[in-house]
N, C-alpha and C positions, 0 to 999 in steps of 0.2 A: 504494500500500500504506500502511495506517497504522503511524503509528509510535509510542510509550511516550506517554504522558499524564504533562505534568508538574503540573498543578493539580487540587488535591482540594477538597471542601467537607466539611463536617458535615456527619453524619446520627444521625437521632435514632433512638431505639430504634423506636419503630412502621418506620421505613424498614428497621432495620437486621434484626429477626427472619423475615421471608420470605427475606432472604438467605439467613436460615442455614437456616430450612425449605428452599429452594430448593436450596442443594450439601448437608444433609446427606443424604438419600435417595440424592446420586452416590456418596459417601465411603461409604455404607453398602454398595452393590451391590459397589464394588470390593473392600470388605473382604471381605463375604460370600464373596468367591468365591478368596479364598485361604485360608478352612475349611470350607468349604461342600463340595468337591469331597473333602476326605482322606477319611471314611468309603468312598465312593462307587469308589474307584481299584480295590479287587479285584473289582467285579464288573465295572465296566469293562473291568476286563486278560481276563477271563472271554468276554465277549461281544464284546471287538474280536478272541478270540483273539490276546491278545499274552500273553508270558510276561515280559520283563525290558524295563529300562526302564522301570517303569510313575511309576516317583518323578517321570517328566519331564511327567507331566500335570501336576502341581502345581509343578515345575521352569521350566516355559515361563513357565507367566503368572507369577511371584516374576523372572524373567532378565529378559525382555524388558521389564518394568514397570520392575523399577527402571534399567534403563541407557536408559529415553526419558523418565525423569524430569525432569533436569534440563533436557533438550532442549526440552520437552512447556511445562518453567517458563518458559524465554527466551522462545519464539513466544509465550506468551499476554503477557508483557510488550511486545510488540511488535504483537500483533494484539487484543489486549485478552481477559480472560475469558469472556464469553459466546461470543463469536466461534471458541472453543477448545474449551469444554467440549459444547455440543452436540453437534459434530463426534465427539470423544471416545465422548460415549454412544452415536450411532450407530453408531462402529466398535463399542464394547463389543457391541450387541444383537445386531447381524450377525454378530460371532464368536461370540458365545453360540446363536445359530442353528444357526450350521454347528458345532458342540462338539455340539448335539443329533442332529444329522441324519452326525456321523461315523461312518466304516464300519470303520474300521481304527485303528491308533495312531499311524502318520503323520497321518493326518490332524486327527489330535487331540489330538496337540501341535503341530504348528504352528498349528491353531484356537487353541488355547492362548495361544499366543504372540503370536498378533494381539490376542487378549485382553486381553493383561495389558498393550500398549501405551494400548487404548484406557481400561481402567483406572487405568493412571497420571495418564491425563488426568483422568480423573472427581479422586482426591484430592490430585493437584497443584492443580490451578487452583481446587478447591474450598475448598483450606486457604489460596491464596492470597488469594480472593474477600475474605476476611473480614478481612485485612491492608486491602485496600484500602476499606471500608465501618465498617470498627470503630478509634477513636480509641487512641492506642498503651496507655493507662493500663487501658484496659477492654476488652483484648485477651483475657485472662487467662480473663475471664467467660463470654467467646462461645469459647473452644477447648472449653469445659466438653463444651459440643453433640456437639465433632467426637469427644472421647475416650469419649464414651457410645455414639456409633453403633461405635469400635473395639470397644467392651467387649460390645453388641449381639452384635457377631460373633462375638467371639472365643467367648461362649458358647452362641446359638442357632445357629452355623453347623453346628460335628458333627452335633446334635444333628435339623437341620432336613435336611442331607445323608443323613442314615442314616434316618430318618422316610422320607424321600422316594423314596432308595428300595427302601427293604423294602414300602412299600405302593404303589409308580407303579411308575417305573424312576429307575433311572441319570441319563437323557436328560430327567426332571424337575427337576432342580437348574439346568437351563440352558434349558428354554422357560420358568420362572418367570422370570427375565430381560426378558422378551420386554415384558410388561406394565409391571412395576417399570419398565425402561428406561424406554418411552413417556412415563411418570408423572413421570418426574426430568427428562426432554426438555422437558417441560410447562413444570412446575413450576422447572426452570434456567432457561428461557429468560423467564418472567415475572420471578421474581427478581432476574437480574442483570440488565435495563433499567435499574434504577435507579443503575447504575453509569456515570462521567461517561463521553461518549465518546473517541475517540482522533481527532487531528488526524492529515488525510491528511497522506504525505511517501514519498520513496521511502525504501525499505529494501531493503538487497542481503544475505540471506540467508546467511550462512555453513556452506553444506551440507556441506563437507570438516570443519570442525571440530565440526559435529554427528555425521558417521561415523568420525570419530576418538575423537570424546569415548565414541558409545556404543559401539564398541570396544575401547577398553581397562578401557571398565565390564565387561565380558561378560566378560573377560579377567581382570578382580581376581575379581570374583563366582563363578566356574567354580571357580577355583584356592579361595576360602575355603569355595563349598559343597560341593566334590568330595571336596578335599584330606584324605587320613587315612582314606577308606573306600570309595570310587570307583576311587580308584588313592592309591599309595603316595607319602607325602612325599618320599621319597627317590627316585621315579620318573622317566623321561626327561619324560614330560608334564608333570609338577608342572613342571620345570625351563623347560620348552618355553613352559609360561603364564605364570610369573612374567617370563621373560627377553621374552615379548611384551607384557606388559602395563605393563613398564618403555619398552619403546621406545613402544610406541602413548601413553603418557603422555608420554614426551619431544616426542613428536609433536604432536600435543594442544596443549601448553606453547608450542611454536613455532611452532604457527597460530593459536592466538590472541593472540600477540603481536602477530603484521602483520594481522590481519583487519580490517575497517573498521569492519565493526560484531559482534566475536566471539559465536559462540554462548555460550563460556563467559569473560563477564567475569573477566579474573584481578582487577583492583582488587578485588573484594569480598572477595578473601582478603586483601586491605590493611588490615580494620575489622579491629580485635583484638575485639571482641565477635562478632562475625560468625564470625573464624576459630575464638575460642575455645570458638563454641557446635557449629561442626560438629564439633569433634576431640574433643568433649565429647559430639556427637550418638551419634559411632563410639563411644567407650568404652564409654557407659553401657550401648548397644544390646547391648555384648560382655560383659560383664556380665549383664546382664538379658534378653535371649533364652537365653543359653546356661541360665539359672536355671530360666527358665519351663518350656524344653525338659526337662529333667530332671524338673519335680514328676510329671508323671502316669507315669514309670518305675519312680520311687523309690518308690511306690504299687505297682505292678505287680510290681517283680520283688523289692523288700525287705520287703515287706507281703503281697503275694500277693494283690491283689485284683485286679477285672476289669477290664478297659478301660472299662465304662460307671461300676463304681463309682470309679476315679482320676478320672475327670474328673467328679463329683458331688464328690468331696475338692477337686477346685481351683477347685469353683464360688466359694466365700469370698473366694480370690485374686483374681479377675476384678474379682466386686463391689465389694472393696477400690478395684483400680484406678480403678473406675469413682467410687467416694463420692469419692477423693482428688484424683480432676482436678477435680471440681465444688470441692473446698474447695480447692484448691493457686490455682485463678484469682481464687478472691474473695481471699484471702489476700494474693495478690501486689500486687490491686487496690488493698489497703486498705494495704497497705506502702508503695506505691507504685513498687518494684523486685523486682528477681527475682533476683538473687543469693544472699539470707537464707535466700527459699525451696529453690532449687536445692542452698542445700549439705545444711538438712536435710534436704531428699530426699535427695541423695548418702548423706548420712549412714546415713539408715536402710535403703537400700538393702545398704551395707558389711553393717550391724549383723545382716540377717535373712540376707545369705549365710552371714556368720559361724555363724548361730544354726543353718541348715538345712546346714551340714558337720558338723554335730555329731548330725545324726540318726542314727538306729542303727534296727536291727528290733525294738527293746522302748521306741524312743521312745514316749510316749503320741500317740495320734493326735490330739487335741485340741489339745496343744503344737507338732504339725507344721502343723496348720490356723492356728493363733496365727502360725507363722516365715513362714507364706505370705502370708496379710495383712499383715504387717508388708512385703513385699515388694509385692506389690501393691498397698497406698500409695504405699510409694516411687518404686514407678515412676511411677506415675498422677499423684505430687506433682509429679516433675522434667520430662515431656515435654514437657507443654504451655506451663511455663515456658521450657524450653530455644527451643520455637518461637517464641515472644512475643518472648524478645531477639534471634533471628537477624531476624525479622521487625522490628520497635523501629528495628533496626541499620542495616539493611541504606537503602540511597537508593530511594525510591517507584521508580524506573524499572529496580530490580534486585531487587525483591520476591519477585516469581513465579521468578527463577533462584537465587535463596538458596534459598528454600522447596525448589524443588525440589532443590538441591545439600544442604540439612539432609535429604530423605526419602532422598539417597542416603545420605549417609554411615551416616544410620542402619541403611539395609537393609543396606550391605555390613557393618556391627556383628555388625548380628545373623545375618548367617549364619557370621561369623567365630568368633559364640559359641555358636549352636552345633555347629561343627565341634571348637570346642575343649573343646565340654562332653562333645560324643562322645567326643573320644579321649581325654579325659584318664580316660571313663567306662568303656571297653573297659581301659585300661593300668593302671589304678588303684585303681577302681571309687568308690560314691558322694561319701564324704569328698573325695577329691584333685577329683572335678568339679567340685563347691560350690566347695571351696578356691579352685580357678583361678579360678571367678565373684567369687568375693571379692576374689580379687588385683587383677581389672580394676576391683573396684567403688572400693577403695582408688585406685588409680590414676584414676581421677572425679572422686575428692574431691580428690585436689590439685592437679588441671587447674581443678576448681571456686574451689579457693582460689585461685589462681595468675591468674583473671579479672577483669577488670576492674568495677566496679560495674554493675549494669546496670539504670536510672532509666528508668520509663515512662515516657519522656517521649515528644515529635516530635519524628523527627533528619532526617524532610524536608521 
């Protein structure tokens, strides 16, 4: 079996852009298919005849994605990225297969759920690729790539879902896959050749701490997306997951301490940049998902317009995010750290929740399009920098298990924000939901301050 590669060479830009052509087409498919499918769930529930439940079509692949995240990171630091991400797309195309050809709603969430592992694989290894082929200073640059294929999604998915099928079916959102996959199969596997290879050695797998690890992921995840509208906080189950996902984590802790070679390196949470950007990854996420989750409501239910016209109102937002990762990498590039940048993203992220708790139903709508760009900036400013220093940080042979350990923290963020965007939305209504995104965005900024500088530099 191979094991982690510890010498790297330069590469020049003509080496380095097929790479990013080559993962971003994977980073796209995975996104795509955690918007791509929401339009698409009531007629589904329609023609599987299901009635309840239906949230776990979109549920499965977000669960099982992110708790084989970091798992999905460690093996490709171990068996190398190409070696991973094919396999990945394959599993993706083949559950997207069987997601078209399901008969019922068992069967279509667990297709799901096979999904959303082979998924993880596609933008773990893909966001790792680019750690390993892009020099630490002009990391910033090439992320630009990966947050235009998110911004892609985030606003041709609805859009290409409900397109597809009010004129096809349903069951068209996922033979288009079919193709796409093949395409990114190609084009991955040409690409990362140019990545050095791994010297054989044996490697003895740590399978108990990888079903430990994605276990008590499933276990925090459940309890932040369920918790407050699933079943009650105050509930035997709310109490049932938290008191398992304390043990399954103590457990966890205790096998990879004696593991020989742990699935989850604890050292890495020994770098104070490393640790500071994941605990920074979860805030921000709680913050700014719960934010995002609320514009196209606050549109709906305080304004009165339609589903298709809210999400033409947050087209601006998107855009935003997407113009501000392009400048947030050159920025950092030419700073030549990421700290300055992160905190005025932190900053204006605070400044737009602030601005969008203060909307009312005689706000002008022009001024609410204004507090959303200012947010999607923000965000778009801080992400890609936040990954740059975990990635910076982190030692070449724990790259791909940061990476992945940064995509968890932030998913478990973000469904923590918007569970708390929900209920503070039901108990309070819009003001106090902003508000609460605010308070986490406050709490960003002095985790942000409270970091250590973080200098493009090479720290392997």
């Amino acid at each position: 079996m191979p094991v982690p590669m510890t010498q790297t060479r330069s590469y020049t830009h003509q080496e380095i852009l097929p790479v990013i052509r080559g993962v971003a087409l994977a980073i796209l498919l995975s996104a795509l298919d955690q918007t791509i499918v929401v339009p698409a769930v009531p007629k589904m529930g329609a023609d599987l005849l299901a009635q309840g439940h239906l949230s776990w079509i979109v549920a499965a692949y977000l669960l099982t994605g992110t708790a084989a995240t970091p798992v999905i990171g460690k093996l490709s630091d171990i068996y190398g990225r190409r070696q991973l991400l094919q396999p990945a797309i394959i599993v993706f195309v083949v559950a997207s297969l069987g997601c078209a050809l399901a008969q019922n709603l068992p069967e279509m969430i667990l297709l799901r759920a096979v999904q959303g592992i082979g998924g993880a694989g596609l933008i773990t290894i893909a966001q790792t690729a680019i750690a390993d082929v892009v020099p630490p200073r002009e990391r910033g640059r090439y992320q630009i790539y990966m947050s235009g294929m998110w911004g892609i999604a985030s606003i041709a998915g609805p859009i290409a879902g409900g397109a597809l099928t009010d004129l096809l079916s349903w069951r068209a959102i996922f033979w288009i896959n079919l193709p796409l996959g093949i395409i990114a199969y190609i084009s991955a596997g040409r690409a990362l050749r140019v990545l050095p290879p791994h010297a054989p050695g044996a490697v003895k797998i740590d399978y108990l701490g990888a079903t430990l690890l994605m276990a008590s992921i499933t276990a925090w995840l459940v309890l932040c997306a369920s918790g407050g509208h699933d079943f009650a906080w105050d509930s035997s189950l709310t109490a049932g997951l938290a008191i398992s996902g304390l043990v399954l984590t103590a457990l966890t802790i205790w096998q990879e301490t004696r593991a020989p070679t742990p699935m989850l390196p604890l050292h890495i949470f020994g770098d104070k940049i490393v640790l500071g950007g994941l605990v920074l990854s979860f805030t921000n996420s709680l913050c700014t998902f719960g934010g995002t989750f609320l514009l196209p409501l606050f549109f709906q239910y305080q304004r009165g317009t339609s589903a298709a016209v809210s999400g033409l109102l947050t087209t601006p937002f998107l855009l935003a995010f997407v113009v501000m990762s392009y400048a947030g990498g050159h920025v950092a590039r030419w700073l030549g750290r990421t700290k300055p940048t992160i905190l005025v993203a932190l900053t204006t992220c605070l400044l737009a929740l602030m601005l969008l708790a203060s909307m009312g139903r005689t706000t002008p709508v022009a001024l609410c399009v204004l507090y959303m760009v200012l947010l999607g900036g923000g965000i778009g400013l801080v992400q890609p920098n936040i990954t740059v220093a975990i990635q910076n940080a982190a030692a070449r042979p724990d790259v791909g298990i940061a990476t992945g350990c940064m995509l968890l923290f932030r998913a478990i963020g973000g469904s923590a924000g918007v569970t708390l965007a929900g209920t503070m939305l039901l108990a309070h209504g819009f003001h106090a939901a902003f508000g609460a995104c605010a308070g986490a965005a406050l709490l960003s900024v002095l985790i942000g301050l409270a970091m250590r500088d973080m200098s493009l530099r090479s720290t392997h």
